[in-house]
C-alpha positions in Angstrom: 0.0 0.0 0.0 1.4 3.4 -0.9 1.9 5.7 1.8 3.9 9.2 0.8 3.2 12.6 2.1 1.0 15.3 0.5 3.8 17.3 -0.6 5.4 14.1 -2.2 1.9 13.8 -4.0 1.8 17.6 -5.7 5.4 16.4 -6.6 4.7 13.1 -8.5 1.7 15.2 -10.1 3.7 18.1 -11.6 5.9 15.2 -12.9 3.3 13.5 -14.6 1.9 17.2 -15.5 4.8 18.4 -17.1 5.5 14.7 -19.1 1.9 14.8 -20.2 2.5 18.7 -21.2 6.1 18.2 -23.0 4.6 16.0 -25.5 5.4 17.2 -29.1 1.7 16.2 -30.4 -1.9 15.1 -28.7 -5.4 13.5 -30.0 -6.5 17.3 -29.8 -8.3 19.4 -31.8 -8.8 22.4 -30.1 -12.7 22.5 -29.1 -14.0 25.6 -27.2 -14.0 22.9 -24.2 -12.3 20.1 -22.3 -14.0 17.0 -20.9 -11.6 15.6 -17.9 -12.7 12.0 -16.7 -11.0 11.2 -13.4 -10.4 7.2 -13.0 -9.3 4.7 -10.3 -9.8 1.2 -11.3 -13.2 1.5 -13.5 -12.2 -1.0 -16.2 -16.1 -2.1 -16.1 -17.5 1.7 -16.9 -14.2 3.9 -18.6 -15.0 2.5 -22.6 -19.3 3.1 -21.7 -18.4 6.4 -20.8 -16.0 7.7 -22.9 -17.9 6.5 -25.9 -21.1 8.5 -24.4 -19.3 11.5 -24.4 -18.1 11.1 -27.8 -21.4 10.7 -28.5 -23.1 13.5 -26.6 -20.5 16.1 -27.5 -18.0 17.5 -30.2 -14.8 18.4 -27.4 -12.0 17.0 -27.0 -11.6 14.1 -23.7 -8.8 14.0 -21.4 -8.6 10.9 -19.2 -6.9 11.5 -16.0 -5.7 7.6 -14.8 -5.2 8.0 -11.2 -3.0 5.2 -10.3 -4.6 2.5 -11.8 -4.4 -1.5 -11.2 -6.4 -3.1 -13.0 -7.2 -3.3 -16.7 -8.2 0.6 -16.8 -5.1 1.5 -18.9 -4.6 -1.6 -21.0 -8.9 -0.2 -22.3 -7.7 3.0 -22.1 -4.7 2.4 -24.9 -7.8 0.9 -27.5 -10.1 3.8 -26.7 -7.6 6.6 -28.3 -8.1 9.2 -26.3 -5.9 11.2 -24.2 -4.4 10.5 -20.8 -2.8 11.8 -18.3 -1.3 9.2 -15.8 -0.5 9.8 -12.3 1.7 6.4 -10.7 -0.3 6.1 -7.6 -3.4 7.5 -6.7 -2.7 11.3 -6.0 -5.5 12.7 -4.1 -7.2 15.7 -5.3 -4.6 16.2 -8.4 -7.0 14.4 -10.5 -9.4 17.1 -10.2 -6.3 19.7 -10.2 -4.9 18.2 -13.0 -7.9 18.0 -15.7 -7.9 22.0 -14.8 -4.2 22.8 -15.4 -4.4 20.5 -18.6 -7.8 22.9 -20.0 -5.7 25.9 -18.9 -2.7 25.3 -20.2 -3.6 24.3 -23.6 -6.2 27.3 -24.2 -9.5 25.6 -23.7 -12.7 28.2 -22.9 -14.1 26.0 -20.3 -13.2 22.6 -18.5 -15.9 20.0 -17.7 -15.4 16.7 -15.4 -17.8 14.2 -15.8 -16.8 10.9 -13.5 -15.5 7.4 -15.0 -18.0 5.3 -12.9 -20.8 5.7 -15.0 -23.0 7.3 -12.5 -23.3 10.5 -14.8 -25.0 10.7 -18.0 -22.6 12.6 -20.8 -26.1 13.7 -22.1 -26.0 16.7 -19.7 -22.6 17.9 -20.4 -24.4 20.0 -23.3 -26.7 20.9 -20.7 -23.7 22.1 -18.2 -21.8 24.0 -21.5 -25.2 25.7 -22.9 -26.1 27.0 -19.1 -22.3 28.5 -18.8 -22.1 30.1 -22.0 -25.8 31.7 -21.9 -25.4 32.8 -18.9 -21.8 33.5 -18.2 -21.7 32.3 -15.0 -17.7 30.6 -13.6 -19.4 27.3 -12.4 -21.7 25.2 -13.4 -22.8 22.0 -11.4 -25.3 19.4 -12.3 -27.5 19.2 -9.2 -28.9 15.8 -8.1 -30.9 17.7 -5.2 -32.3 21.2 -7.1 -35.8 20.5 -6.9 -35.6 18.5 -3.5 -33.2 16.2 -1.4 -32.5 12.9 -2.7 -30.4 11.5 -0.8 -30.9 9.4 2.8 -31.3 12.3 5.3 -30.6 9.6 7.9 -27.3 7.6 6.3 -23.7 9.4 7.2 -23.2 10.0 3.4 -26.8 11.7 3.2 -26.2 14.0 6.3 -22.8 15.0 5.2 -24.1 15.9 1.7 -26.8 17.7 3.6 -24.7 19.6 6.2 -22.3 20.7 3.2 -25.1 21.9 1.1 -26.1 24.3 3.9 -22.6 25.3 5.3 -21.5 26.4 1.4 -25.1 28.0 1.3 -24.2 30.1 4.6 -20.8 31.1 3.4 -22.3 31.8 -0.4 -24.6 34.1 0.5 -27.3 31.9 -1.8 -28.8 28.5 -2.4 -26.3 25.7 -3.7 -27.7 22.6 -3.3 -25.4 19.8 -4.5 -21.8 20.9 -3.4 -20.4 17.2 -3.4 -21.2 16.4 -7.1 -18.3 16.0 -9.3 -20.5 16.9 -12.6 -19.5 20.2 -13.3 -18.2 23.0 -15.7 -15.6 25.6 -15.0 -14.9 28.5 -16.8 -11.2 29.5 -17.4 -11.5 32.0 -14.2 -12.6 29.5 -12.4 -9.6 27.0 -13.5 -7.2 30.1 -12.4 -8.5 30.4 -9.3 -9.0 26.6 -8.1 -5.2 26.0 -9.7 -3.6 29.5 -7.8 -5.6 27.7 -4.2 -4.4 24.4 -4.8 -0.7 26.2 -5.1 -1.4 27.6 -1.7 -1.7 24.7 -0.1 -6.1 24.3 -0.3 -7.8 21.5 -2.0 -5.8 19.1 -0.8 -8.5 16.6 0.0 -10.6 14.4 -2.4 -13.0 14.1 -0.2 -13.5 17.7 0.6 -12.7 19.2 -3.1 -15.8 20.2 -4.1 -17.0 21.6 -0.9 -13.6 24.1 -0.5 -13.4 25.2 -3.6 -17.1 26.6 -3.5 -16.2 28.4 -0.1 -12.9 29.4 -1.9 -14.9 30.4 -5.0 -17.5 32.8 -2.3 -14.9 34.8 -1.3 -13.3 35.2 -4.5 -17.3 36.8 -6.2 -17.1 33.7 -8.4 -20.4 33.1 -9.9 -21.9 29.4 -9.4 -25.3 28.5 -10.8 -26.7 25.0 -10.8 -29.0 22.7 -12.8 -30.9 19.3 -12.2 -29.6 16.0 -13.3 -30.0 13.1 -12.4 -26.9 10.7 -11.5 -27.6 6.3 -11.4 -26.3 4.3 -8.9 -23.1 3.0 -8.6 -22.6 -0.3 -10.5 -19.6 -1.5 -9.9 -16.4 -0.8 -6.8 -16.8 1.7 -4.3 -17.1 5.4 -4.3 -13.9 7.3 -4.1 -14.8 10.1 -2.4 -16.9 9.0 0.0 -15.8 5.2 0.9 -16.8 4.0 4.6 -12.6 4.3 5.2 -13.0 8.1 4.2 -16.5 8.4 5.9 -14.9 8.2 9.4 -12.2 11.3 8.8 -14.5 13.4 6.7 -16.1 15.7 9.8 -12.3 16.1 10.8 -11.4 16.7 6.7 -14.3 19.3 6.9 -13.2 21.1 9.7 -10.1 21.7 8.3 -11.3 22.4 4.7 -13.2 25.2 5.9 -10.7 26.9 7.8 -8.3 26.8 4.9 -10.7 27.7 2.5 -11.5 30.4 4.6 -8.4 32.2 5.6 
């Protein structure tokens, strides 16, 4: 099992950054926006969803294969798409990272749409069209706009609760999915999540989202929302939010808060 420090994390990231960046040539070609698709082990889901966002959409895909051990990159080499590996699993850089790539390489806007299969790439025209229209920073594809779906009563239902109302308080106005990881960002947005990140915030996976929305407050970003709605889980365990990370995510919190507000 890999055990190595947070700063040795950012370190094997800007490795793997700046190898994926140095290449002469990429399966680019240069779309008003990037699709990033975060994955750990999804060798049952990665081809279904890749091939539904070729399908629902005309920009370019970025796969972001974090740390991998199972037959995710031997499907990801026959897909032909783009990917940026990381060695081990590196933590929030493979949220970090799909933004730096966009940046970097001139995109408009940055989407992430996850590799479980638990998002449909149908709504990432959805998530683009709201952005554009309205020119809003962030975009995120609620599963709780109209009301609360999840289990009130489980720990993964009152923690998605609880955050929903503690980014609310800090916005200044209703956000009511802050854990989803189906969202759009627009190049300010990128800047300001990758200049955080730098500082030594968003260092948790488990407590991404829910920082850089308190981190986007105090820096006026403007967030809007609209309704999806996301299947369950098929196959492995939830990254984010597995019972191992359950048990430190009130302490994660905490600290996420304070960080993100200082």
């Amino acid at each position: 099992m890999w055990v190595v420090a947070k700063a040795g994390l950012d370190e094997l990231h800007r490795q793997a950054l700046a190898d994926f960046l140095g290449r002469r040539t990429h399966q680019f070609h240069g779309s008003e926006a990037l699709v990033f698709i975060p994955v750990h082990n999804e060798e049952n889901t990665i081809a279904r969803v890749v091939a539904g966002v070729r399908a629902s959409c005309p920009f370019d895909i970025l796969v972001i294969n974090d740390g991998s051990n199972d037959s995710t990159s031997r499907i990801l080499k026959k897909l032909g798409v783009e990917v940026l590996d990381h060695p081990m699993p590196l933590g929030a850089n493979r949220i970090i990272g799909g933004l730096e790539v966009g940046l970097a390489l001139g995109y408009n806007y940055v989407i992430k749409i996850d590799g479980d299969g638990q998002h449909s790439p149908q709504d990432i025209p959805r998530l683009f069209r709201h952005a554009t229209e309205t020119g809003v920073d962030i975009v995120i594809g609620s599963r709780h706009l109209e009301r609360f779906n999840g289990k009130v009563l489980s720990t993964a239902g009152a923690g998605m609760w609880f955050c929903s109302r503690l980014v609310s308080l800090v916005y200044g106005k209703r956000i009511t999915d802050t854990t989803s990881g189906l969202k759009i960002w627009s190049r300010r947005a990128c800047q300001v999540a990758i200049e955080a990140s730098k500082k030594g915030k968003l260092k948790d996976g488990s407590t991404y989202h829910v920082e850089e929305l308190m981190i986007a407050a105090r820096k006026r970003l403007r967030v809007a929302e609209i309704g999806v709605v996301m299947q369950p889980r098929e196959f492995g365990e939830t990254k984010s939010f597995s019972p191992k990370k359950l048990v430190s995510f009130p302490l994660n919190l905490v600290v996420s808060t304070v960080r993100a507000l200082l």
